[in-house]
Structures are given as C-alpha cells and as structure tokens.
C-alpha positions as CSV (number, residue, x, y, z in Angstrom):
1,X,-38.8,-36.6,-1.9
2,X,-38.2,-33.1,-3.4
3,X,-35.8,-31.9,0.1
4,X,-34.3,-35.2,-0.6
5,X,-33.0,-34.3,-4.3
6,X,-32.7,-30.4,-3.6
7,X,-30.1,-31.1,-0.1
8,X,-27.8,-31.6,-2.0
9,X,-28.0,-28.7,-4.3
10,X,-28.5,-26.8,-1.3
11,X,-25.8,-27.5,0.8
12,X,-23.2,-26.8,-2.8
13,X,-24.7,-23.0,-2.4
14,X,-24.0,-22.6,0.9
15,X,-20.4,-24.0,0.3
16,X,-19.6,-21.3,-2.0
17,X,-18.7,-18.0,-0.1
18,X,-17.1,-18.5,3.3
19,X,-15.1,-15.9,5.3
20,X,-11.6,-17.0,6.0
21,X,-8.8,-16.2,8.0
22,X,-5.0,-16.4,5.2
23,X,-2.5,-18.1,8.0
24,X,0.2,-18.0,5.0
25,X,0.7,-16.5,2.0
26,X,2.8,-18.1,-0.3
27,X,2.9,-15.3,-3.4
28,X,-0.2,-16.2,-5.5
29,X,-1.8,-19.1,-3.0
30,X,-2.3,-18.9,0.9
31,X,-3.1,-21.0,3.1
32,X,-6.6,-20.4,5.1
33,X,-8.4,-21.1,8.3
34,X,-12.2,-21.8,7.6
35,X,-15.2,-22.5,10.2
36,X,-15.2,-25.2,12.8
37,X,-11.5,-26.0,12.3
38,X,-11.7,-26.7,8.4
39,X,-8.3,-25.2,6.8
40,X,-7.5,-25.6,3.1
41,X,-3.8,-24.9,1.9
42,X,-2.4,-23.8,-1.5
43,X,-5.9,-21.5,-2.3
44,X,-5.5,-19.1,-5.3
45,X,-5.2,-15.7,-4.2
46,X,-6.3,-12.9,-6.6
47,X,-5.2,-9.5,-6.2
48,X,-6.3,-6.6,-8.1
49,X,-4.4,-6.2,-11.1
50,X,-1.0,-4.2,-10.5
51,X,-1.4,-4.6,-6.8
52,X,0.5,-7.1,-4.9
53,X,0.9,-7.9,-1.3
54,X,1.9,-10.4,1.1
55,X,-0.7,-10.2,4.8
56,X,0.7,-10.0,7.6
57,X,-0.7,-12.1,10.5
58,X,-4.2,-12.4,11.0
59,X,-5.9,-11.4,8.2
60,X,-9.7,-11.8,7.5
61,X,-10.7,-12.8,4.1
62,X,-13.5,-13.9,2.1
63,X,-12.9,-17.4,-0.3
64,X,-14.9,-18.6,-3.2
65,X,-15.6,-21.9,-4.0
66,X,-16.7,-22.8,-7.6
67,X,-19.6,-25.1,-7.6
68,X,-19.1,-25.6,-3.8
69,X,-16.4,-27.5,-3.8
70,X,-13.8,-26.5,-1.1
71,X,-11.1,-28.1,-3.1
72,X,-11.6,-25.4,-5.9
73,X,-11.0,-22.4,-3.9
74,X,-9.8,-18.8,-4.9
75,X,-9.7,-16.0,-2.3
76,X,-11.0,-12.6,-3.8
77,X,-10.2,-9.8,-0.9
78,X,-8.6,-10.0,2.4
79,X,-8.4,-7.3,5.2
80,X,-6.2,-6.9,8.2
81,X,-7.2,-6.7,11.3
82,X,-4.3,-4.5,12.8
83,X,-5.4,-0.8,13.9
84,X,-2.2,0.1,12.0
85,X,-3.8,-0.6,8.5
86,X,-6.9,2.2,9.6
87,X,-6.5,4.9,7.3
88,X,-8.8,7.8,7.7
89,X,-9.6,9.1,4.2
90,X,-12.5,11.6,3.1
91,X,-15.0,10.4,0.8
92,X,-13.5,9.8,-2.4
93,X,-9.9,9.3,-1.2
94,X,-7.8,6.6,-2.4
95,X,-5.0,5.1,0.1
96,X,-2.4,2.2,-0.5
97,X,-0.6,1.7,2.2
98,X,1.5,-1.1,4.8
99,X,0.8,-2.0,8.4
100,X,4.2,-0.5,8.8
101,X,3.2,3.2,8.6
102,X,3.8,3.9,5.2
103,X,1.4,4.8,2.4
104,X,0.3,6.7,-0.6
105,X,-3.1,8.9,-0.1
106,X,-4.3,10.2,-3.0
107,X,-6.1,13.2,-2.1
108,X,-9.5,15.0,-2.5
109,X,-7.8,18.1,-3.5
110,X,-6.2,16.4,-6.3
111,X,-2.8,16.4,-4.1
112,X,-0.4,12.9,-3.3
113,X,0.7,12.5,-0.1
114,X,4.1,9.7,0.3
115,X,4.2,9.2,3.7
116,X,6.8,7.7,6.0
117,X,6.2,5.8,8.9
118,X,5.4,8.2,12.0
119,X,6.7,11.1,9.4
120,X,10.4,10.3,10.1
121,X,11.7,8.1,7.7
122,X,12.5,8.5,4.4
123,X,11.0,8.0,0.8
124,X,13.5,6.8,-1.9
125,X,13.4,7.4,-5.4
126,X,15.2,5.1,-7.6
127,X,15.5,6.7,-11.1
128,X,15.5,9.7,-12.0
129,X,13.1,12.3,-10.5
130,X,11.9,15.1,-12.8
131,X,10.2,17.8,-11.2
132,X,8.0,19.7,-13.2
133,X,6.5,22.8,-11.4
134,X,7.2,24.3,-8.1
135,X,9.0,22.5,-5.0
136,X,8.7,23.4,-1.8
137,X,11.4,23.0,0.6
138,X,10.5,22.4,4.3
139,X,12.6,21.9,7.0
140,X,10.3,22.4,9.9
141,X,6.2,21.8,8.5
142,X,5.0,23.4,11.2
143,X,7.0,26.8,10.9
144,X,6.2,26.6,7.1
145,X,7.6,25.8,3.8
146,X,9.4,27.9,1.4
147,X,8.5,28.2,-2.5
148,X,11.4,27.8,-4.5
149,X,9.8,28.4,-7.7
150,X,10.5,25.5,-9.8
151,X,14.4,25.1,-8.8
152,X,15.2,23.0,-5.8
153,X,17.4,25.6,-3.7
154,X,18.0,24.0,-0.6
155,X,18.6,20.4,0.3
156,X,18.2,20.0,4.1
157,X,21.6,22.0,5.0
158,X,23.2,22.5,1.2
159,X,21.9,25.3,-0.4
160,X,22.2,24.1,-3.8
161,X,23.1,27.9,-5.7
162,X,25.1,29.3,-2.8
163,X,26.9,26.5,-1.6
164,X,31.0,26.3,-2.4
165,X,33.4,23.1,-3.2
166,X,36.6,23.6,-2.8
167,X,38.7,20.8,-4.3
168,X,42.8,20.4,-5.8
169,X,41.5,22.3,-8.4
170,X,40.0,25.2,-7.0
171,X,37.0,26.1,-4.8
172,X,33.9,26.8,-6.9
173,X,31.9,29.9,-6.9
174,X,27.9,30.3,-5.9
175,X,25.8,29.7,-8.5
176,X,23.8,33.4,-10.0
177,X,20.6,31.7,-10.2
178,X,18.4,30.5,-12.8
C-alpha cells in the first residue's frame, strides 16, 4: 500500500535532474536530447549573468525539471565536448574562451592574457584604448619585447616618434620624444 502511494512521488524525484545533450540553441531556449530517445524542444537556457553563448555541436548539459515534470525544464550549465574548448589553467585561474581558439585567461599572477586563435590573428578594440602604464612592443616573443615606458613607440613597422609624412604641404619632422 505505502510503495503504492510513494511511486509516484518517487519517480517525480528522479525526473528532476537529467544530463542532456543541447542539439539547438535558439538564444535563451535549446533544444535537447534526453535518455532512451526522449528530446524536449524550446527548454529555458540560463546562463550566468553577463555571459552569453551559443554551443556549438554536441554539447553535454545538465536540465532541471521543476516538480519532475519534463515539460517545465530549464538547462543550468552545459559543456562541450570538443578538445578545442580544454584550457589548461593553474589553480585559481579564470578562462572565457571559444572552441575557435580564442580566449581571455585571467592569470594567477594578476596578468590578462587576449589570445588569438593559434597566436596569429588579431584582437580588435572598438573604442578607444587608454593605456595607462607601460607597453611593451614585441615583434618577435621569443627574441623579447621592448619597454617603451608608457608611450607606444613602435607599431609593427612605424615607429611612431621617428617616422616622417611627407604630404602637399610639406614632409613632417620626427617627433623629440615625450
């Protein structure tokens, strides 16, 4: 009698946390894959506040079900399953980053790397970018980088005090320094 009136209750709880797989994302609701061929479509998706992204492919993720019903569903976290989303951070280290290579790895030392895929592309800044403190320019990481004290001096081939225009109205002269 008891098993009777408590199966239901039973199965409800067991209904509540499943692991999924997101087979869509539509902004804020995917669609997911569940066990033994179950799929629900147009699930909530939270995201940490300030965070946004869209998964890309197969992507594991765990789904909540208030009260066990699986047509109340949010999904809380996700995780990819692509070796390209492995970031390999020191205890303590913060990383947001794409399965496309780039990221932002904020650093035990108190340093922020912005990194490009593979190194090679660029990072664009649209705004203004005020520099307070010391730049260093590097052309080549591996033979070093140069201090330039607080005044960007070279930019890849310009040397921005030493460098000439000439123009209709006259070539300009190199800059004395700060």
């Amino acid at each position: 009698m008891m098993d009777r009136l408590l199966n239901p209750i039973k199965s409800r709880i067991r209904l509540m946390i499943a692991r999924a797989v997101i087979s869509a994302c539509k902004g804020s609701s995917v669609d997911i894959d569940l066990l033994a061929g179950e799929s629900r479509e147009d699930v909530d998706f939270y995201q940490q506040y300030g965070f946004t992204s869209k998964p890309k492919g197969n992507v594991k993720a765990i789904a909540l079900f208030v009260g066990g019903s699986r047509d109340n569903g949010a999904v809380v976290a996700c995780r990819g399953e692509d070796s390209d989303m492995d970031v390999d951070l020191e205890e303590g280290e913060v990383a947001v980053h794409s399965p496309f290579g780039s990221g932002i790895i904020l650093k035990k030392d108190g340093s922020i790397l912005l990194r490009s895929k593979d190194g090679s592309g660029k990072v664009r800044v649209e705004g203004n970018l005020n520099v307070t403190g010391g730049v260093l320019a590097c052309k080549d990481v591996a033979a070093g980088c140069t201090d330039v004290e607080g005044t960007v001096v070279d930019a890849g081939a310009v040397h921005l005090q030493l460098h000439v225009h000439t123009s209709a109205v006259g070539p300009t002269s190199p800059s004395k320094g700060p």
